[in-house]
C-alpha positions, 0 to 999 in steps of 0.5 A: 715270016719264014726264018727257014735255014737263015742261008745268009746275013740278016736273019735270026740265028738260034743257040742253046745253053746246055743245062748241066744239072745233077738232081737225080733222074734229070739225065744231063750228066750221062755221055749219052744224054749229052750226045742225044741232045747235041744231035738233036741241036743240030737236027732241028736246024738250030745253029749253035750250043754253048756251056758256061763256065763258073768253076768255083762257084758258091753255094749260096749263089746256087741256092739262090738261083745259079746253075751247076756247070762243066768245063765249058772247053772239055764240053765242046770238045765232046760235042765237037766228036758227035755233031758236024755243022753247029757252032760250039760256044762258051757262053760264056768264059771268063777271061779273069780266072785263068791264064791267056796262054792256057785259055788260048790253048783251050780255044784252040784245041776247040776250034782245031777238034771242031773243024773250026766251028768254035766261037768265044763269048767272054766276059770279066766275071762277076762273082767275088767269092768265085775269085777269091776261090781261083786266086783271081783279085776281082778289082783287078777283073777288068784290067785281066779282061783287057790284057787277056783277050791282048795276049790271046790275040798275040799268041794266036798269029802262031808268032813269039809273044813277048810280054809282062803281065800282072800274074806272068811274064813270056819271053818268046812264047808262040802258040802252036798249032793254030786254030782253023778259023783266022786270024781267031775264032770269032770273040763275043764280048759280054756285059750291059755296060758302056765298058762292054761296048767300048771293047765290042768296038776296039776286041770283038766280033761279036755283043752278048748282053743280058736282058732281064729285070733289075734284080737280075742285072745286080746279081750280076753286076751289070746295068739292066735291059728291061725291054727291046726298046732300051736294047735298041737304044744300046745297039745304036750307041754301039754302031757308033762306037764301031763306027768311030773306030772305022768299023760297020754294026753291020760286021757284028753278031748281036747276042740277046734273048726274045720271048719266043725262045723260051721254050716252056712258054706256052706261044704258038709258032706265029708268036715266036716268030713274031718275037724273033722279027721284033729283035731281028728289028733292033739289029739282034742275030743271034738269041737263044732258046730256053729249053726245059730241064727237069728231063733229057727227053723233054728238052729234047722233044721241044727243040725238035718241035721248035724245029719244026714248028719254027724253023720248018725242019 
């Protein structure tokens, strides 16, 4: 199986999740490592790069496991100015934590400094210390999800946004300039759940589940994925949720992670292909690559040889 350049439809597309990290020595901080390891996304024939958004974060959910993070917006703005043909995704925001108007705002900025290459994953949130740091009621978090991605929507026709929310109230407000891409940049919806898959049907462009063990899934507040099978059981109840609301699967990006992209795993190109065809199978389009993050230079020596190992760059 020759993924090569995936001109069209029905083929695997590749992303990467930045790593932010701050120990000394690792590199990731710099401009100029940021920089290098965009171009060498987007020189390897990979598809996309995405930062994630947690900006208020525990430290005992970093020690136990979470990863430091910038502004996932001002990221994608930087990396906009030095690539020219990769996806820029937050992977992912969430919606809860801050105003539609200013995120809207933020996603368009995005998509207008990229020449319209941004894409939105989204999800509700999942740490309550985080949302009692923002000011955010985490049992409101889904009903905020909701009357979000609405009003981001709304503001983005460029028309007046009337509207009374929970926090605000707008009067007429219009959200100018537009972004490139219409009527928005594609919207990912993230999460396992039946919830998630109900707005991936009525919101979204695009599914971004997690797969992982149970641990992992509780964490994050969110039913498991432990194997393709299960995943392909889920992407069949979303095709019908899109079909019952007169929608095709076949119009939705399908986000989930295969063990050929995990980078640090010693797997010769013949299995990761295999590993991408096996997810290819259950309707995924899109997965991501794992990198090493102790060093810059190794990180980026491994998406080069994926490149040319895997996708014949």
């Amino acid at each position: 199986m020759a993924l090569g350049r995936r001109p069209g439809p029905g083929h695997v597309k590749f992303i990467v999740e930045y790593p932010v990290v701050s120990a000394p020595g690792a590199g990731w901080l710099e401009p100029a490592s940021i920089t290098r390891f965009a171009r060498a996304v987007e020189e390897a024939g990979l598809d996309g790069i995405g930062f994630t958004d947690h900006p208020a974060p525990s430290l005992k959910w970093l020690n136990g496991g979470g990863h430091e993070t910038f502004d996932p917006f001002v990221a994608l703005g930087f990396c906009a100015a030095v690539t020219t043909r990769i996806r820029l995704l937050t992977w992912l925001s969430v919606v809860p934590y801050r105003n539609p108007f200013l995120a809207a705002k933020s996603m368009t900025t995005v998509d207008l400094v990229s020449g319209g290459r941004a894409t939105f994953a989204l999800g509700s949130g999942y740490l309550r210390s985080e949302f009692a740091a923002l000011g955010v009621d985490f049992a409101e978090r889904n009903d905020l999800f909701e009357e979000s991605v609405r009003v981001m929507k709304a503001t983005w026709t460029g028309d007046e946004v009337s509207f009374e929310g929970r926090r605000f109230e707008a009067i007429g407000q219009v959200g100018r300039p537009r972004p490139v891409q219409r009527p928005h940049p594609p919207l990912w919806i993230g999460g396992n759940s039946a919830v998630a898959r109900d707005r991936v049907a009525r919101l979204g462009q695009g599914w971004a589940p997690m797969r992982g063990p149970k641990i992992l899934a509780r964490t994050a507040r969110t039913p498991a994925i432990e194997s393709a099978e299960e995943l392909g059981r889920l992407v069949e109840d979303l095709a019908r949720r899109l079909d019952a609301v007169g929608r095709s699967v076949k119009e939705i990006d399908i986000v989930a992670g295969a063990e050929g992209g995990r980078l640090t795993s010693e797997m010769s190109s013949e299995q990761r292909l295999e590993s991408f065809a096996e997810i290819e199978r259950i309707g995924v389009t899109v997965t991501s690559v794992q990198v090493p993050r102790d060093s810059v230079q190794a990180a980026t020596e491994a998406v080069a040889r994926f490149g040319r190992d895997v996708l014949g760059q």
